[in-house]
N, C-alpha and C positions, 0 to 999 in steps of 0.2 A: 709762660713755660708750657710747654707740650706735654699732656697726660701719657704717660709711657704705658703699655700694657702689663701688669704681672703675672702673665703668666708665658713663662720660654715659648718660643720657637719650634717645635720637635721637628724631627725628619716625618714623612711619611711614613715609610714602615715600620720605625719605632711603634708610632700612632695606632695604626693596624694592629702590632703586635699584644701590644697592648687592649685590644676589642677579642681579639681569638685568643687569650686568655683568661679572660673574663666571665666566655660565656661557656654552661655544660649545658647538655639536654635536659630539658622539663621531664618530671616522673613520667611513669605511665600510665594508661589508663585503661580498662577495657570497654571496647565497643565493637557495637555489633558491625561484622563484614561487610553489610550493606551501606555503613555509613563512613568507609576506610579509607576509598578512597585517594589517592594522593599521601597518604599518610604517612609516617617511617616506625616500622615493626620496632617495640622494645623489647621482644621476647619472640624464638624463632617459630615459626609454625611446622610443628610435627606431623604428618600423617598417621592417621586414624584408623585406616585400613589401608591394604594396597590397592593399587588401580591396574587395570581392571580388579574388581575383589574375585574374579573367576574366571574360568578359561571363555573367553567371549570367540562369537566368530568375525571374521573382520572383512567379509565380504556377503552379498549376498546370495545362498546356492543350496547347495545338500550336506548334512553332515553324515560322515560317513563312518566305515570302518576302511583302511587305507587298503589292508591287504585284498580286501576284496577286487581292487585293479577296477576296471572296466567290465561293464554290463549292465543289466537289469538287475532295480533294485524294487524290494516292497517298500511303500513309502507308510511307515508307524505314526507320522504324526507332522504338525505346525508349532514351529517356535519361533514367536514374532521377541523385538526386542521388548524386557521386560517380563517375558512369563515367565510362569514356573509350572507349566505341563508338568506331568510326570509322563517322559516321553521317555523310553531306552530303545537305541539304535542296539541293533546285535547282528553277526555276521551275515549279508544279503538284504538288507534293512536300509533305508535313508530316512532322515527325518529334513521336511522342508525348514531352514534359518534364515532370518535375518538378521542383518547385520548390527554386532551389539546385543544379541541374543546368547542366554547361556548357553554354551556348550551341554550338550545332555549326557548321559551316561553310558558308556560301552562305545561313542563315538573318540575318534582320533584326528580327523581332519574332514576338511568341508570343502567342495566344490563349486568352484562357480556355478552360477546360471547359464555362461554362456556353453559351458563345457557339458551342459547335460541336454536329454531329449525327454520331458517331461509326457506321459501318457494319455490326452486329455489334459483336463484340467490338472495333471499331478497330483492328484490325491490318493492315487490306487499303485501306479508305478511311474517308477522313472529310468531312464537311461542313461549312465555315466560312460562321458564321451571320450576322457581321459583317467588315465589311471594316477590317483594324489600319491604323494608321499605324507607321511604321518608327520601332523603338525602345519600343514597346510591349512590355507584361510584361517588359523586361529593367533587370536593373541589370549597368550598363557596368562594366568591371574598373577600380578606384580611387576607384568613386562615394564608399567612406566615408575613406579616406587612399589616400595614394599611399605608394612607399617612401622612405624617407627622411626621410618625417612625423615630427617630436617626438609626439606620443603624449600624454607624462605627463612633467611639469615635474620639476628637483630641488625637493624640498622639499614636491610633494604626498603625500599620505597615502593608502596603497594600500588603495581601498576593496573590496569586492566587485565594484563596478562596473569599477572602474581595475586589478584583478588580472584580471578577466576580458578586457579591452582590450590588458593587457599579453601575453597568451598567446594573444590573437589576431593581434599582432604577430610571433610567434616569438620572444616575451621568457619562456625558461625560469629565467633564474637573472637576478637585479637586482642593483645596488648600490643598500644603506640604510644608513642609520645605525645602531651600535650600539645594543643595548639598553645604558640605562645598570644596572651593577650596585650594588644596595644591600644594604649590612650594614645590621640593624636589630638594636637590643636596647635594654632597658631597665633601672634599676637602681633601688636600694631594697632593704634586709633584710627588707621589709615583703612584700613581692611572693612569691607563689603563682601556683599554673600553676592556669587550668579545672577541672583534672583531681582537683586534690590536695584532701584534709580542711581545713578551715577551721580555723586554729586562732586563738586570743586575739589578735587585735592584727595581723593577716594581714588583706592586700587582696589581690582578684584582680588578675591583673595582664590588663588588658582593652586596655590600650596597644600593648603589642608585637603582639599582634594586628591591632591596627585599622591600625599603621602600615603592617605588614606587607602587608595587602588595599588599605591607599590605594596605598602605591607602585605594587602590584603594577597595576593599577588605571591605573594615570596611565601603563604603560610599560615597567615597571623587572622589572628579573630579582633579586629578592629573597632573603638570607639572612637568617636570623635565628639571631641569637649566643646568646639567652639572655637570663640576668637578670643585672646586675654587681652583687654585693653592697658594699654602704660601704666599701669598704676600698680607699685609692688603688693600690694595688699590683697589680689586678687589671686596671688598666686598663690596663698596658703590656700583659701577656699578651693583652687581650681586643681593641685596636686593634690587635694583630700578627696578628691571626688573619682582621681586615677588610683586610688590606694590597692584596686584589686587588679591593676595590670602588671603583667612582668617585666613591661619595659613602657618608656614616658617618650613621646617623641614629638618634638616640634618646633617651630621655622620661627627664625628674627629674634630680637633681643641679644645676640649675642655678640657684637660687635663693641666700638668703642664711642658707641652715640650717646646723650644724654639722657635721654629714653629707652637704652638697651638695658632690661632689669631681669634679664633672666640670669643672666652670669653670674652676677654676683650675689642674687637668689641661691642659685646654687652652692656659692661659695660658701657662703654664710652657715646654710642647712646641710650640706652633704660635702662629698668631697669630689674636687675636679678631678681627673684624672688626665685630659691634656684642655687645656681652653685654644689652643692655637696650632697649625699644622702648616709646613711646607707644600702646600698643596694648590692646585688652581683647577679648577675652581672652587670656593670651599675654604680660605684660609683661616676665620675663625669657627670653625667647626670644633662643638666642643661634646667631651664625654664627661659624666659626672655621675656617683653614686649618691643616693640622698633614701636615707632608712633603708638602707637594701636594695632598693632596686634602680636599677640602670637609665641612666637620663641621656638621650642624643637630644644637644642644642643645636638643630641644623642654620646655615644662614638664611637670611629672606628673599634672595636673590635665585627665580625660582630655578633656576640651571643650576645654582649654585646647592641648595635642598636635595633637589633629584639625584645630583652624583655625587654627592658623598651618603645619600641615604643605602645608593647603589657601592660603594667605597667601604663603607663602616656596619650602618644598618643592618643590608638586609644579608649580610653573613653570618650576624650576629642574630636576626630570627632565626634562620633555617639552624643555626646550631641550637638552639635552643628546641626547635622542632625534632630535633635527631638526626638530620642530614651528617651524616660522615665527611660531606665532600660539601662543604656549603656555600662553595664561592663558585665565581663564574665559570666558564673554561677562559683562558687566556691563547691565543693563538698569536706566534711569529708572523705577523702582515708585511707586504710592501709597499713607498708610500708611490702613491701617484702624480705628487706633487709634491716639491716644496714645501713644508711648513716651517710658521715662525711661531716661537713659543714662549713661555717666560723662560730668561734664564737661574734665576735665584730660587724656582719650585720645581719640583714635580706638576707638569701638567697632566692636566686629560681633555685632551679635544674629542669632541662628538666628531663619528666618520660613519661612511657608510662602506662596509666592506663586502666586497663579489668575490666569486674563486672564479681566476683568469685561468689559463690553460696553464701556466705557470706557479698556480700556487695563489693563495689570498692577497688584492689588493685592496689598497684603505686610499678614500679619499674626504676630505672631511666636508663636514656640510654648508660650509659658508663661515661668515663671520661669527665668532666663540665668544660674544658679550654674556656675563652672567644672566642677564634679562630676557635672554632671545630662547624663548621655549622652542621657539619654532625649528632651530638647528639640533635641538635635541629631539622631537619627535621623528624628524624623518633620518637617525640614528641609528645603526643597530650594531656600535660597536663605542668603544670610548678607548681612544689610543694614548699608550703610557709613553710623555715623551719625556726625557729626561734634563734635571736641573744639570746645571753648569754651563749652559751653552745655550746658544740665544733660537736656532734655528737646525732643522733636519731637513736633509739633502732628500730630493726624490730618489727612488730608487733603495732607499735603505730599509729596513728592516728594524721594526717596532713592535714589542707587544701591547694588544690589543684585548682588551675585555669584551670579550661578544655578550651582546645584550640581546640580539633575536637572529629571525631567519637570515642566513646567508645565501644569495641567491647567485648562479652563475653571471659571470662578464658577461654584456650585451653582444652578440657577435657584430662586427662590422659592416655596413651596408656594400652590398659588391660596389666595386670601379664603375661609376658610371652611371650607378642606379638613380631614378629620380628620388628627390629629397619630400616631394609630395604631390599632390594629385595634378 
């Protein structure tokens, strides 16, 4: 008699829906700007003062008194950026500025260099070639925020642009959200390190790896446990040893083999939340809570790991990181070919997508065996094709989870051209 599996079938989005409900963002913490980073604000960042904190001048020339028009002026002083001379312009007066330099007192607006005729070396007199209007060459103190300005939302993502915003506010130290931390390991008697001799009946274990760089990748402050050999008794010692991560993640065992002991590991200690999914690649791909924190059982099949870690997983970090928006982009593609696909799951074929003159097209990478890492590295998209039907027509239109750069359609070689040297 055939061992039937106990745990249902779900749809895929069910599955899903079930992962983005699951998870909230980690508290927050304070750290210093310098170390932010990539991070996502828990709390918004206010300005401190306003910028400019005073009337600066925004070119480099003369500052002046406006009504004075054109002519010869006495020149009272040098105001490079950063001092604080005690310099006052007063009517017939210039004072030499540069640019970024405070505006001085009794001045109204500042002249270029190219619009003056400097005396010598301008330190005695100068010549204004054109007459300013007041408020020229200045920018007023608060032109880009004033104090008390939000700045930068909870929940944006501290870019280089938004860390340098921030610390020009007098934002030294933020509140973000934790990174979330992940235990990673994998299991199998089968599994080998990189490093080791090959022996008879030995796979590399290329898994623990890959999950370790996606996590790491998506967020996550990464451990990695190891390999857990077949034997259930390891895996009390080896989840005691994850006790300080927010989330457990790791490959194999969760199938219908006799040697698959994570499943039921899980069952036992915590609770499943789906063990099986309408999905390809990926079908026993399992969630499970065990003391509180959240278990991804991915399969061992290592195509099969990487996209549901991309599927499930890593939305499930970056919410946990604070990301608002924690999932791929998803783009309408067109296919370039024919594909055939399962008809009883939800697939995802590995594609490589270009933007033709016409809008994004997908064509996938070759042959979609769970083992074939190779059609998933040269990847940068993973297309949603839908169960009920066995095959998609070229020409149709699929969405598509972009995974990286999209790069334009090759143009076509002119009529004629040689093919090579």
């Amino acid at each position: 008699m055939l061992r039937q599996s106990p745990y249902p079938l779900i749809a895929f989005d069910a599955a899903l829906a079930s992962v983005r409900s699951a998870f909230a963002p980690l508290p927050a913490e304070q750290i210093a700007l310098s170390a932010a980073a990539g991070r996502v604000l828990a709390a918004p960042v206010v300005a401190a003062e306003g910028m400019p904190p005073f009337d600066a001048a925004s070119v480099d020339g003369w500052a002046v008194v406006a009504a004075d028009g054109e002519g010869d002026r006495a020149v009272v002083g040098i105001l490079d950026a950063g001092s604080s001379a005690p310099v006052v312009v007063r009517p017939g007066t210039a004072a030499r500025i540069a640019t970024g330099a405070p505006l001085p007192p009794g001045a109204d607006a500042v002249v270029m260099v190219e619009d003056s005729a400097p005396d010598g070396q301008g330190v005695v007199r100068v010549g204004i070639l054109r007459a300013p209007a007041v408020g020229d060459g200045i920018r007023p103190a608060g032109l880009d925020y004033a104090a008390g300005d939000v700045l930068l939302a909870a929940g944006q993502v501290l870019s280089p642009a938004a860390i340098g915003l921030a610390a020009s506010a007098g934002a030294g130290r933020v509140a973000v959200h934790r990174r979330p931390r992940v235990a990673v390991f994998s299991s199998g008697d089968e599994l080998i390190g990189p490093d080791e001799a090959l022996r008879p009946g030995a796979i590399r274990d290329g898994n623990r790896f890959a999950l370790a760089a996606a996590a790491a990748e998506a967020g996550a402050d990464v451990v990695t446990l190891g390999t857990l050999r077949d034997r259930a008794a390891e895996l009390d010692a080896l989840l005691g040893a994850a006790a300080a991560a927010d989330l457990v993640l790791t490959t194999g065992g969760v199938s219908m083999g006799r040697l698959d002991l994570i499943k039921p590991w899980l069952a036992e200690h915590g609770r499943i939340v789906f063990g099986r999914v309408r999905v390809k690649p990926g079908k026993p791909v399992t969630f499970a809570v065990v003391a509180g924190r959240p278990f991804f059982g991915l399969p061992g099949f290592p195509v099969s790991a990487l996209v549901c870690f991309e599927l499930f997983v890593r939305p499930a970090l970056r919410r946990l990181a604070g990301h608002p928006d924690p999932e791929r982009p998803v783009w309408s593609v067109r296919l370039a070919q024919p594909v055939e696909h399962a008809a009883d799951r939800v697939e995802f074929a590995r594609a490589a997508v270009t933007m033709a003159s016409d809008g994004p097209m997908a064509r996938t990478t070759g042959a979609q065996g769970s083992g074939r890492l190779l059609s998933l590295s040269a990847a940068n998209a993973l297309l949603r094709l839908p169960e009920g039907r066995g095959a998609t027509a070229a020409g149709e239109q699929v969405p598509a989870m972009i995974l990286g750069e999209v790069r334009a359609e090759p143009e076509p070689a002119p009529h004629g051209a040689p093919n090579g040297p």
